[in-house]
C-alpha positions in Angstrom: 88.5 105.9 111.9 87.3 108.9 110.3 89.7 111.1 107.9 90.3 113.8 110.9 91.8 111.1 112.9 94.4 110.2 110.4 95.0 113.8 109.9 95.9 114.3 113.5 98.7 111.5 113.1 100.1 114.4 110.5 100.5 117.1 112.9 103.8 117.8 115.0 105.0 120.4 117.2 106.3 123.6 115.9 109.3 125.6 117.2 110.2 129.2 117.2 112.1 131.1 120.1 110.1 133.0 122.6 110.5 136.4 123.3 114.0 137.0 124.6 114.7 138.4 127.9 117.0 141.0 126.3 113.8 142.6 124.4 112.0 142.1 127.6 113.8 144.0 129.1 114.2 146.6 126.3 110.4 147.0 126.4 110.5 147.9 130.7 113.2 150.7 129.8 110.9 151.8 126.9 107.8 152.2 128.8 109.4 154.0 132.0 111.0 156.6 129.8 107.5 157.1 128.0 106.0 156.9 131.8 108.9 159.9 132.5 107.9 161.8 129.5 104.0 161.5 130.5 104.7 162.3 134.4 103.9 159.0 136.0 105.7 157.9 139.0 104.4 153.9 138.1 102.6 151.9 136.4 100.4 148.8 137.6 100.8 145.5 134.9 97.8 143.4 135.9 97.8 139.7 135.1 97.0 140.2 131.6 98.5 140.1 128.7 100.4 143.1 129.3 102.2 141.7 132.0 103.1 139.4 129.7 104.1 141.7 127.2 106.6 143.3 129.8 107.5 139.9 131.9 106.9 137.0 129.8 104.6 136.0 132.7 101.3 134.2 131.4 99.2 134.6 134.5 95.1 134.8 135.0 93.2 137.5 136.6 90.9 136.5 139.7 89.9 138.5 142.7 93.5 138.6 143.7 95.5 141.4 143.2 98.3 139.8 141.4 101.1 141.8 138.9 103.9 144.1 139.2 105.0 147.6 139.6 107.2 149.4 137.3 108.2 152.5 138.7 109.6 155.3 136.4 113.1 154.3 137.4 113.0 151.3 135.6 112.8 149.5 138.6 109.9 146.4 138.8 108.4 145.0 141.7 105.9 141.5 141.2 103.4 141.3 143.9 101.7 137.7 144.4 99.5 136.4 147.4 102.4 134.5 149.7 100.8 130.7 148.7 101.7 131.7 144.9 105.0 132.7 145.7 106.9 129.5 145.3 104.9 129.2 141.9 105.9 132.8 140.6 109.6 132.1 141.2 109.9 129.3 139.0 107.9 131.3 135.8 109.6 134.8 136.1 112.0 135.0 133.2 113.1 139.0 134.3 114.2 138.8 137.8 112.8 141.2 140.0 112.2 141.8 144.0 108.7 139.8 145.1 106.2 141.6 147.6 104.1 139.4 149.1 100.6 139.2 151.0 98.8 137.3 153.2 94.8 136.5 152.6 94.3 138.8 155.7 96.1 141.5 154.3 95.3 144.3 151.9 97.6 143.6 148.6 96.4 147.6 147.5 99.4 149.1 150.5 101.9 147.2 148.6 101.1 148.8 145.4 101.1 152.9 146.5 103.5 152.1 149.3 106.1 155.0 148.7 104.2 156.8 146.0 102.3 159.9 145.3 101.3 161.8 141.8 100.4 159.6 139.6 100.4 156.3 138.8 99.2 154.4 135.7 96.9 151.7 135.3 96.9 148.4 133.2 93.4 149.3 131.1 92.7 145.5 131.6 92.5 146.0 135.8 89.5 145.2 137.5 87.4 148.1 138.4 87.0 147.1 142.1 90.8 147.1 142.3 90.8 150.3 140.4 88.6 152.1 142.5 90.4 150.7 145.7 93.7 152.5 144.2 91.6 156.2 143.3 90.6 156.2 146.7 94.2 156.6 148.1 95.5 160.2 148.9 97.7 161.4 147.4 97.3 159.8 144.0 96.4 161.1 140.7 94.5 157.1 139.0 94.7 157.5 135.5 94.9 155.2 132.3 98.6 153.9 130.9 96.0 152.4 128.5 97.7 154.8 125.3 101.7 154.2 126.8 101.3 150.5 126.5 99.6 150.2 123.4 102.3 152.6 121.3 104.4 150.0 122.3 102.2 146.9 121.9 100.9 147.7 118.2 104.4 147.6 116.6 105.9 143.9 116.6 109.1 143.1 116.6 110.7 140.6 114.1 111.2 138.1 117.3 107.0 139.0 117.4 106.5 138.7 113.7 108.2 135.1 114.0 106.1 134.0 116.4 103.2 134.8 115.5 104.2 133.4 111.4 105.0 130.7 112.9 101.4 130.1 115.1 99.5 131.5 111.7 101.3 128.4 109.7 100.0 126.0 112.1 96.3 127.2 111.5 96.6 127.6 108.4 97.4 123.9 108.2 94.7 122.6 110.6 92.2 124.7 108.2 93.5 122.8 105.4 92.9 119.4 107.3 89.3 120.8 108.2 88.6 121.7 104.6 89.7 118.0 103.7 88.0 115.9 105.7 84.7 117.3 106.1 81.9 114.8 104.9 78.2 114.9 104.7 76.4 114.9 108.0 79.2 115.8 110.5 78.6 117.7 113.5 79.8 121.1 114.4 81.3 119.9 117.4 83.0 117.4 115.6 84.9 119.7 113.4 85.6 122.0 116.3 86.9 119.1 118.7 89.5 118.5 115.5 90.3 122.0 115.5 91.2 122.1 119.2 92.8 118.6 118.8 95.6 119.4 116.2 96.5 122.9 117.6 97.3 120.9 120.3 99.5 118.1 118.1 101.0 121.4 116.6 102.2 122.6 120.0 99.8 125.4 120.0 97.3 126.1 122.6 93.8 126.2 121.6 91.8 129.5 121.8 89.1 129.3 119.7 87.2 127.7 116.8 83.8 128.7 115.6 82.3 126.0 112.7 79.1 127.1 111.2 76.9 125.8 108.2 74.3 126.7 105.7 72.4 129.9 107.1 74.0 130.1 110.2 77.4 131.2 108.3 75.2 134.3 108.0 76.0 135.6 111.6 79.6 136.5 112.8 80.0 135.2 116.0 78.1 131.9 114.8 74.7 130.1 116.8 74.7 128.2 119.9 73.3 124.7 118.6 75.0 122.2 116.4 74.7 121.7 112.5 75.5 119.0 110.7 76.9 119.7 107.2 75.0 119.0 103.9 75.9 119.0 99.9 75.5 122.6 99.0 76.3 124.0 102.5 78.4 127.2 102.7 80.7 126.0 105.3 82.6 129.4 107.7 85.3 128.1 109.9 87.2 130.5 111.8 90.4 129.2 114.2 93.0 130.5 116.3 95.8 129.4 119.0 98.3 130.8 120.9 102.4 130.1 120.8 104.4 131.6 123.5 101.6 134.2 124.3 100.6 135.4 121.1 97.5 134.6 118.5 96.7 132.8 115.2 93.5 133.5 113.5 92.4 132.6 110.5 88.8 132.1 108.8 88.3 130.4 105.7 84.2 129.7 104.1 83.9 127.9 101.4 81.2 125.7 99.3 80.6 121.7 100.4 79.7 120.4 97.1 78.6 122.0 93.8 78.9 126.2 94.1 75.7 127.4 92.7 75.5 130.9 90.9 74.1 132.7 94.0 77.0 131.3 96.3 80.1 131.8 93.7 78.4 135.3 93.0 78.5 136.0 97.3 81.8 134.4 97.4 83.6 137.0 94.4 82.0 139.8 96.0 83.5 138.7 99.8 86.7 138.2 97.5 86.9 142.2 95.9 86.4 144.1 99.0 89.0 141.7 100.8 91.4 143.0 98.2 90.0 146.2 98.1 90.8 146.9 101.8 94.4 145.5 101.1 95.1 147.3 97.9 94.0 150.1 100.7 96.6 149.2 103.2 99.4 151.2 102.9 102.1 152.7 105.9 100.6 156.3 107.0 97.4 155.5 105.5 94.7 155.4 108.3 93.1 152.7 109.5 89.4 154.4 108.4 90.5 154.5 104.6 91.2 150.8 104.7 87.3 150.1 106.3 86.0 152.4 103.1 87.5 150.9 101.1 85.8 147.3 101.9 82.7 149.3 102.5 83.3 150.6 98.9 83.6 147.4 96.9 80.9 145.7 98.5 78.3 149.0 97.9 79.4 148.5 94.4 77.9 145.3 94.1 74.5 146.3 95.4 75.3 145.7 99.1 75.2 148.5 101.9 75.4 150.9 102.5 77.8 151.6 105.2 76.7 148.9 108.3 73.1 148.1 106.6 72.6 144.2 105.5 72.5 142.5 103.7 76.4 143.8 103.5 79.4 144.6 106.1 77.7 145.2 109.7 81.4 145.1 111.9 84.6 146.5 111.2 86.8 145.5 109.0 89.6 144.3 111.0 91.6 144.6 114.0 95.1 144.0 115.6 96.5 140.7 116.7 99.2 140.0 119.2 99.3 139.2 122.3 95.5 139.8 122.5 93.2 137.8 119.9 91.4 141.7 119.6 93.4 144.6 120.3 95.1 147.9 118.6 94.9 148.7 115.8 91.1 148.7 115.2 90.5 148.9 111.0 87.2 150.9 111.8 85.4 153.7 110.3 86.7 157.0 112.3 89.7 156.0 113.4 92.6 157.8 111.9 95.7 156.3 113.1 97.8 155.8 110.6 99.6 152.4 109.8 103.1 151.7 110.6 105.3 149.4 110.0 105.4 146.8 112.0 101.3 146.8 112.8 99.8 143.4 112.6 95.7 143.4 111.8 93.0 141.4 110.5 91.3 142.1 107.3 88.1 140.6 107.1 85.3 142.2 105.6 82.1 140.0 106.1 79.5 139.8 104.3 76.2 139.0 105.8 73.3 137.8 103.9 70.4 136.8 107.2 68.8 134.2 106.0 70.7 132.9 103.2 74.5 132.6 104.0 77.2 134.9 104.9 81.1 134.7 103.8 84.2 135.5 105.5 87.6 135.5 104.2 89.9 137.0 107.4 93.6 136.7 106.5 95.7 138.2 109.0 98.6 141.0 107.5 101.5 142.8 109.0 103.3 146.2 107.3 106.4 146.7 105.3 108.2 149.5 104.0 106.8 148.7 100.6 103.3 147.8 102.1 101.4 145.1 103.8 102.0 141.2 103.5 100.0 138.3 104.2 101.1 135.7 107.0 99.6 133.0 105.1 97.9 132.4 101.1 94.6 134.0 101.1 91.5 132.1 99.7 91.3 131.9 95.5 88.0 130.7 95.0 84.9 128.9 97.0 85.3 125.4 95.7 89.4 125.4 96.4 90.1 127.5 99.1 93.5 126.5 99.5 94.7 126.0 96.1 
């Protein structure tokens, strides 16, 4: 029995309250008055996760036109194939009417039955639907890709609860990870523990991507496994979902004795982490936060701007519903932060080659500025300390 599988026996489920129906609902009104205000006579939700942002429905996309209408009245229609119907009716949490159709039937009539201007589209919809719906006449297609996020980027404290809660969990299967690592495990190993106690916490599993040595150099990690030895800098980043929403979390650290070159990599990883949060303010934009990382890290000879070895991504991005979504902490973008904006601040810093150190901690804003969901990293040898 190896020390993850006593770690697992450590894990239980954890509980928060999903999104109520009453804010559900709240959410429908506030997008049909914004639809109103934009001229749209509807919007389509597709089955992604803004359906489930407005529902509470959790549904996949396939090459079935499946999601519902909101109309600028408020009202909502869902519209399944017929053989998912019974299925729908036990997971819809904000009643509604159900249109239905048959395999022989084209789902598109039931969409623009009744309408004409212009209707809104889920920015997650298939194209081939899409184009289907811009061939009607009488409609104006365009994106509710803008409505949706002004409502999506600003969480709620029932939001902010949930996603504490899912971040808490991580954060504690990353300290298990960090515990029971051991010379000459696998990748996969570590990865199939990750999944293992997201599942023991009551989280679904999304993600984990476990890299070693030089292949914590590149940020979406290698294809082939690794097995871990003294020395190794070690990158684990993790997430799971809970009620919908996203954890993430990356942590790298040293396995074994940190040599000069690695604490040195480490410190400088450590100062443009802070950097961008010292940056983070409400009304600041999102670009200023990116320089900032940018700025540190060029003051300790790395850089400039995307060149490595240094920072070649963004800085950070949302979290919600979506793993990746508004608002992007990017060079260019000037939307300022508000509160209530949940992102990612993790400036990487690449080293091909050699290594490469992440520290992503997730933070949401407050009046008096931006707070972390979870302790970030101290130093490489006690990362959780």
């Amino acid at each position: 029995m190896t020390d993850y599988d006593r770690a697992l026996a450590g894990f239980a489920r954890v509980e928060v309250p999903a999104i109520p129906v009453a804010e559900l609902a709240a959410r429908i009104a506030g997008l049909a008055a914004a639809m109103r205000g934009a001229g749209l006579a509807a919007v389509w939700l597709d089955a992604t996760t803004s359906l489930t942002y407005y529902t509470g429905l959790e549904l996949h996309g396939s090459e079935r036109l499946h999601g519902a209408l909101l109309r600028a009245d408020g009202s909502l229609l869902y519209i399944t194939p017929n053989f998912e119907r019974p299925k729908l009716a036990t997971l819809i949490r904000l009643p509604a009417e159900i249109a239905v159709w048959e395999e022989n039937e084209d789902p598109i009539a039931l969409v623009t039955g009744g309408l004409s201007g212009r209707i809104g589209l889920d920015p997650g919809m298939a194209f081939g639907f899409a184009s289907r719906l811009m061939a009607v006449p009488g409609l104006q297609v365009v994106s509710a890709g803008d409505l949706i996020a002004a409502q999506r980027r600003i969480k709620s404290p029932a939001e902010l609860a949930i996603i504490q809660t899912a971040m808490d969990a991580s954060y504690a299967v990353q300290k298990a990870v960090h515990a029971g690592l051991r010379p000459g495990i696998g990748t996969r190993e570590v990865s199939d523990f990750i999944d293992a106690a997201h599942l023991a916490s009551g989280l679904t599993p999304v993600f984990s991507a476990v890299q070693f040595g030089e292949a914590t150099a590149y940020p979406h990690g290698v294809p082939y496994v690794q097995q871990l030895t003294r020395g190794d800098m070690v990158l684990v980043d993790l997430g799971g979902s809970l009620h919908g929403y996203k954890s993430d979390i990356t942590r790298s650290y040293v396995f074994g004795p940190v040599n000069d070159r690695k604490r040195h990599l480490w410190d400088c990883e450590y100062r443009a982490q802070q950097a961008a949060f010292a940056a983070a303010r409400p009304g600041v934009p999102c670009a200023e936060v990116d320089a900032a990382a940018r700025a540190s890290l060029v003051a300790d000879g790395f850089g400039p701007g995307y060149a490595v070895p240094g920072l070649p991504h963004r800085t950070g991005h949302g979290l919600g519903l979506d793993l990746h979504e508004e608002p992007w902490i990017v060079g260019g973008n000037q939307m300022p932060l508000q509160l209530g904006m949940c992102f990612s601040i993790e400036p990487m810093l690449c080293v091909y080659g050699e290594c490469g150190v992440r520290l992503e901690d997730i933070a949401y804003m407050t009046d008096t500025g931006p707070r972390w969901f979870c302790p970030p990293a101290r130093s490489p040898e006690a990362p959780f300390d």
